[in-house]
Every structure is written in structure tokens, then in C-alpha cells.
LUMTI-687375 format. One line per field, with one value per residue: z negated, x, y negated of N, C-alpha, C, O in turn; residue number from 1. Coordinates in steps of 0.1 Angstrom, whole numbers. Each point is the difference from the previous one (the first is absolute). Example, Ala and Ser with C-alpha at 12.3 -4.5 7.8 and 13.67 -1.06 7.14 Angstrom:
n.c3: c(-78, 14)
n.c1: c(132, -14)
n.c2: c(57, -11)
ca.c3: c(0, 0)
ca.c1: c(-9, 9)
ca.c2: c(-12, -11)
c.c3: c(0, -8)
c.c1: c(9, -8)
c.c2: c(-12, -11)
o.c3: c(-7, -1)
o.c1: c(10, 5)
o.c2: c(0, -11)
resi: c(1, 2)
//
This chain:
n.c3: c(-1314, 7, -17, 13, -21, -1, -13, 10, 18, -6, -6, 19, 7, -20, -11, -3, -3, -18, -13, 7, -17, -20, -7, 10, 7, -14, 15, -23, 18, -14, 9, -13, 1, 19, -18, 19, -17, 13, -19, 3, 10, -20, 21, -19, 12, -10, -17, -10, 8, 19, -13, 2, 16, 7, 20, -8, 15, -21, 5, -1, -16, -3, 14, -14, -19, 1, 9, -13, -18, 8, 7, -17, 1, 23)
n.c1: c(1649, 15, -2, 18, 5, 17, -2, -18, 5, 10, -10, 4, 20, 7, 0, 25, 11, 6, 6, 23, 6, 4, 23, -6, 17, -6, 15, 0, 13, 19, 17, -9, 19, 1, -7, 2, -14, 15, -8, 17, -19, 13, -1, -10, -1, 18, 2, -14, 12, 5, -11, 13, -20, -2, 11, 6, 16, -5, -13, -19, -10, -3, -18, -19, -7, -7, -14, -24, -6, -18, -15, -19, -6, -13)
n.c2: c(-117, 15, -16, -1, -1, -16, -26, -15, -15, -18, -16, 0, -11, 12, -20, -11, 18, -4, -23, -3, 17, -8, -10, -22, 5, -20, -2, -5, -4, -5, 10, 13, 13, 4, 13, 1, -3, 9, 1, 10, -8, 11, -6, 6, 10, -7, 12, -18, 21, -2, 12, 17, -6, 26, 1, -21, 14, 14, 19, -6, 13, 19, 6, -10, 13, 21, 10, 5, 11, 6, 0, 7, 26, -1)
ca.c3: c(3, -16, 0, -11, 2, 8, -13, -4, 13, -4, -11, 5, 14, 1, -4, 13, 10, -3, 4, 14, 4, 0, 3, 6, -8, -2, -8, 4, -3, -6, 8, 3, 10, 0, 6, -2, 0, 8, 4, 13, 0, 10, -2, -2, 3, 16, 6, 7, 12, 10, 8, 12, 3, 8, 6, -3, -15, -11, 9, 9, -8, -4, 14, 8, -11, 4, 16, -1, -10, 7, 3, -5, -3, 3)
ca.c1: c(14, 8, 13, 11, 14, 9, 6, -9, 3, 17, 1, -18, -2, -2, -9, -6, 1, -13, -10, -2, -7, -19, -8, 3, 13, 11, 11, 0, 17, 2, -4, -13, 3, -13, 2, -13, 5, -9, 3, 3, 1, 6, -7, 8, 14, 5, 3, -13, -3, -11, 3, -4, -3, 14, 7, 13, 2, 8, 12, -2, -1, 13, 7, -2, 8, 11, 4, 10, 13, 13, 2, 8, 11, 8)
ca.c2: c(-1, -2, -7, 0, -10, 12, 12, 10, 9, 5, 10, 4, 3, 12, -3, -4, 11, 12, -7, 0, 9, -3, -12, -8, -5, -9, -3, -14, -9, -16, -10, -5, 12, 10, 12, 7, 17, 5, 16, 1, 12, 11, 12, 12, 1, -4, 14, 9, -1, 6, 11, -2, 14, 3, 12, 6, 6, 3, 1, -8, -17, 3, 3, -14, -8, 9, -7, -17, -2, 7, -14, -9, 3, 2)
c.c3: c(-13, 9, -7, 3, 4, -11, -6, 6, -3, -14, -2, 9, 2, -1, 16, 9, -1, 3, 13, 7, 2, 2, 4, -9, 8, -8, 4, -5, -4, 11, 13, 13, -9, 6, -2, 2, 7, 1, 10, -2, 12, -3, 3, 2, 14, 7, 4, 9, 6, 8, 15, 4, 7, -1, -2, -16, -1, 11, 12, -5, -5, 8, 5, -8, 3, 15, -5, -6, 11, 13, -5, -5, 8, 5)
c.c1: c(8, 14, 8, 8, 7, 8, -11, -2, 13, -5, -13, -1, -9, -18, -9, 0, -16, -10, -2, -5, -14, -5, 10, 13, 10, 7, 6, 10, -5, 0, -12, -3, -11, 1, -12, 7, -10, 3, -1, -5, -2, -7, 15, 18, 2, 6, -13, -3, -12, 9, 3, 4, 9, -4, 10, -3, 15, 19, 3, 12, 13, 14, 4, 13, 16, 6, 5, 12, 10, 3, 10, 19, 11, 8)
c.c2: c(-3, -6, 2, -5, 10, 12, 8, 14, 12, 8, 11, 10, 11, -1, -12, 7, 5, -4, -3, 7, -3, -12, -7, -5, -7, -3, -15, -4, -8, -4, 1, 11, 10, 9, 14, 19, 9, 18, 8, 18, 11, 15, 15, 0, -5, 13, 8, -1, 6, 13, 1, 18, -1, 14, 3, 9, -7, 1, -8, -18, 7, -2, -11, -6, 4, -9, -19, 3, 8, -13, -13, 3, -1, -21)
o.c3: c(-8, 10, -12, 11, 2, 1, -7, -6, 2, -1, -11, 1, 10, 5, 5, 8, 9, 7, 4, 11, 10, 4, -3, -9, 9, -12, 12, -13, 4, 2, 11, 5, -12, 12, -12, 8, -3, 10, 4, -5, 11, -10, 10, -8, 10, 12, 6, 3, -9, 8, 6, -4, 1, -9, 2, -10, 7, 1, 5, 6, -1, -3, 8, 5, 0, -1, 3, 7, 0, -2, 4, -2, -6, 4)
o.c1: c(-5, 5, -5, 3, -4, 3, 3, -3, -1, 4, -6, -9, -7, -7, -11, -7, -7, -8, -12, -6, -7, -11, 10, -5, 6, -3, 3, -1, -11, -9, 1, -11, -3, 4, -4, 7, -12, 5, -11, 7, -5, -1, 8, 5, -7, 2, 1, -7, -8, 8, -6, 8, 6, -7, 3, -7, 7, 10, 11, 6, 8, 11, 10, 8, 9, 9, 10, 9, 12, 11, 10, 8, 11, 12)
o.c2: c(-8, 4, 3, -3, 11, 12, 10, 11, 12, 11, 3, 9, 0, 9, 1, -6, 4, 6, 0, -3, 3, -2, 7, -6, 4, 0, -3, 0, -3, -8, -7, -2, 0, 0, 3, 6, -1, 5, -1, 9, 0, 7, 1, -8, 1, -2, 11, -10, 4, -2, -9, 8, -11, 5, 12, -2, -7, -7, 0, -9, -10, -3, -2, -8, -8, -8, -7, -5, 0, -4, -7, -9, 0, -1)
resi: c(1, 2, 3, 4, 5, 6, 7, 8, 9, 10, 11, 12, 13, 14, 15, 16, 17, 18, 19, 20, 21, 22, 23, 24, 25, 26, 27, 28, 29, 30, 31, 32, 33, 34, 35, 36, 37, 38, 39, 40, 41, 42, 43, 44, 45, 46, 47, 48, 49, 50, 51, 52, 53, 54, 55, 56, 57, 58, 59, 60, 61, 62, 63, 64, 65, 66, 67, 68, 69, 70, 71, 72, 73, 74)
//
């Protein structure tokens, strides 16, 4: 586990980021508060979805879009 003061931390950061990645990092206030860095990881994009099969075509799904905005116009 690597400790750092908080200004070591502040002028580093880019360096304490890295290392969290692989091993265990604290960061420790004068006044004696303790903080542990923990990387959060994410697998690919939050826009990656799971397909979903359908019957609907193309005109189908046009038709569906057309009927709402005509809806909403009047």
C-alpha cells in the first residue's frame, strides 16, 4: 500500500491514478482523515447495448413515428 499526503497526492495526481490501478493508495490530511483511491472499472461504453430481434421492419417503425408526431401536433 503506498501512502501520500494530500499535497503529494495534489501534485501527482496523474501518477497516483496510475498506481491505484495496480496496487492499494491512501491519501492522508494533516489532520489525520484518510482516504483510499479505488478505480472503478467499466467495461466499454454505457451506450452498449444488447440488440433486440423484432418483426418489425423499417416501414413499420416509420409508420409508428409518423402517427406519434401526428398526435402530438394537433
Amino acid at each position: 500500500m503506498k501512502v501520500y499526503t494530500y499535497s503529494q497526492a495534489r501534485q501527482n495526481l496523474s501518477q497516483v491514478l496510475n498506481r491505484a490501478k495496480t496496487e492499494d493508495v491512501v491519501i492522508r490530511r494533516r489532520c489525520g482523515e484518510v482516504f483510499a483511491i479505488v478505480p472503478q472499472h467499466r467495461s466499454g461504453s454505457p451506450f452498449d447495448v444488447v440488440g433486440v430481434k423484432t418483426k418489425a421492419t423499417t416501414s413499420d417503425i416509420l409508420s409508428a413515428v409518423r402517427e406519434v408526431r401526428s398526435r402530438q401536433t394537433r
